[in-house]
C-alpha positions as CSV (number, residue, x, y, z in Angstrom):
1,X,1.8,-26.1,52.3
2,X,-1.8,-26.7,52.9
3,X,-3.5,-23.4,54.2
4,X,-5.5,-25.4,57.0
5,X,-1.6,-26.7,58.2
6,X,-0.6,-22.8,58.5
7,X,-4.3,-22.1,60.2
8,X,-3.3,-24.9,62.6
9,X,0.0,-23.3,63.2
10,X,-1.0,-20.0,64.2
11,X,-3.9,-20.8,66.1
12,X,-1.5,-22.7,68.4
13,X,0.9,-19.8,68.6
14,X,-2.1,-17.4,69.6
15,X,-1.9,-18.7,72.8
16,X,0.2,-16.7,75.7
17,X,0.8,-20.7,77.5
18,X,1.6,-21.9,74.2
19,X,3.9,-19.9,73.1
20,X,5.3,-19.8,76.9
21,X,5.4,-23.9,76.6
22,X,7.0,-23.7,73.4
23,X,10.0,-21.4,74.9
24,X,10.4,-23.6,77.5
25,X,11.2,-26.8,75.1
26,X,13.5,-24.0,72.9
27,X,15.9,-25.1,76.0
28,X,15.3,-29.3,75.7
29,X,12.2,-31.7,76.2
30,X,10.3,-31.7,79.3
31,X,7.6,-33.6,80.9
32,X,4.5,-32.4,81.5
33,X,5.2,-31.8,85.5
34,X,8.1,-29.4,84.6
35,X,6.0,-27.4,82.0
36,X,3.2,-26.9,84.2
37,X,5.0,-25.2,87.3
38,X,5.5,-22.1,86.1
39,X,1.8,-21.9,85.5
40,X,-1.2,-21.8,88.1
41,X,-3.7,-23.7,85.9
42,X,-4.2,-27.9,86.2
43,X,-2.4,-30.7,84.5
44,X,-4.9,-31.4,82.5
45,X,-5.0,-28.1,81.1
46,X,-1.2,-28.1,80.1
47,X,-1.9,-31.4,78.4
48,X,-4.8,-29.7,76.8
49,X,-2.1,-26.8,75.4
50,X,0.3,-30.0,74.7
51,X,-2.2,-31.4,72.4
52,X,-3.0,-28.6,70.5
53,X,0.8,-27.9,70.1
54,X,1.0,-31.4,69.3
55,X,-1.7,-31.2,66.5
56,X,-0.5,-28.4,64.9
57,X,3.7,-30.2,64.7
58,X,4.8,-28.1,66.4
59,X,5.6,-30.7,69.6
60,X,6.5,-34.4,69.4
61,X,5.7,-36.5,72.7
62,X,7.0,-39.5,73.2
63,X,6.9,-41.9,76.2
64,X,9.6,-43.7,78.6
65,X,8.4,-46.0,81.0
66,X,5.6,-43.6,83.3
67,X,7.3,-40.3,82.2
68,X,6.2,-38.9,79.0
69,X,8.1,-36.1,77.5
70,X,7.4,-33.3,74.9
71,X,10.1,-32.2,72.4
72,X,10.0,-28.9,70.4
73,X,9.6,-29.5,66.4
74,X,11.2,-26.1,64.7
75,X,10.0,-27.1,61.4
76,X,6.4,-25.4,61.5
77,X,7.7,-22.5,62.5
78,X,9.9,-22.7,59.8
79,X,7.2,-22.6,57.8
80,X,5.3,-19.8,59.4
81,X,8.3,-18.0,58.9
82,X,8.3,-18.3,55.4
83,X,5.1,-17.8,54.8
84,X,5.2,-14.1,56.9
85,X,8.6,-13.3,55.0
86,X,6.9,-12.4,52.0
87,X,4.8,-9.8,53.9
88,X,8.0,-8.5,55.5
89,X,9.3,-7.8,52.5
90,X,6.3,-5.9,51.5
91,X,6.6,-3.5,54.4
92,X,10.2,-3.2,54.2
93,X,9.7,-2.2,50.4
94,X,7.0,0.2,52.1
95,X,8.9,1.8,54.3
96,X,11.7,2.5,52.2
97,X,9.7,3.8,49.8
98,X,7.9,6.2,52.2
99,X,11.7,6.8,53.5
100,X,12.7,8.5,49.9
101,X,9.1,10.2,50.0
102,X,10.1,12.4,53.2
103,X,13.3,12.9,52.1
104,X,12.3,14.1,48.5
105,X,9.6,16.3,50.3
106,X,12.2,17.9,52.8
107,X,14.4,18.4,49.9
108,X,12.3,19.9,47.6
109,X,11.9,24.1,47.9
110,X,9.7,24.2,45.9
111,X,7.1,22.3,47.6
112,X,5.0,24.5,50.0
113,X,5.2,21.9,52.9
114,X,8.7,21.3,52.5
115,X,11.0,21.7,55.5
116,X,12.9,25.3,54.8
């Protein structure tokens, strides 16, 4: 995956509105009326947040008649996901490595900071 799609990704997902819109489609597609009220900022503001979600995949909009709906698109986060899993691994590695550390130095009489 292109680094510039990923950058896309989570500059969208830095967003509190976003990532709020984005919950809200979790649950099924919406228009843009029902994603704005729970927010006290313009239409044209949420369509601004739409568009950027939109840019990034991670929302498809589609129209019907004068309604036009958005629809969450899981696949980008998919692939955020993936792409953050390999540094999850890293810190779980860490931390269990820092785990047998502390219990080796609580253990160990013989070392002079070692729990007696």
């Amino acid at each position: 995956m292109p680094a510039d799609r990923l950058s896309l990704i989570f500059s969208a997902l830095a967003d509190p509105t976003r990532r709020a819109i984005l919950a809200r489609l979790s649950e099924g597609e919406a228009t843009v009326n029902e994603l704005a009220e729970p927010f006290d900022i313009s239409l044209p503001a949420i369509s601004r947040h739409l568009k950027v979600l939109e840019n990034a995949g991670l929302i498809s909009r589609s129209r019907n008649a004068q309604w036009r709906s958005s629809k969450l698109e899981a696949g980008p986060l998919r692939e955020a996901t993936e792409w953050m899993e390999k540094y999850k691994r890293f810190w779980d590695a860490s931390f269990i490595r820092l785990d047998a550390h502390l219990r080796k130095i609580q253990n160990d009489p013989e070392d002079p900071g070692a729990k007696q």
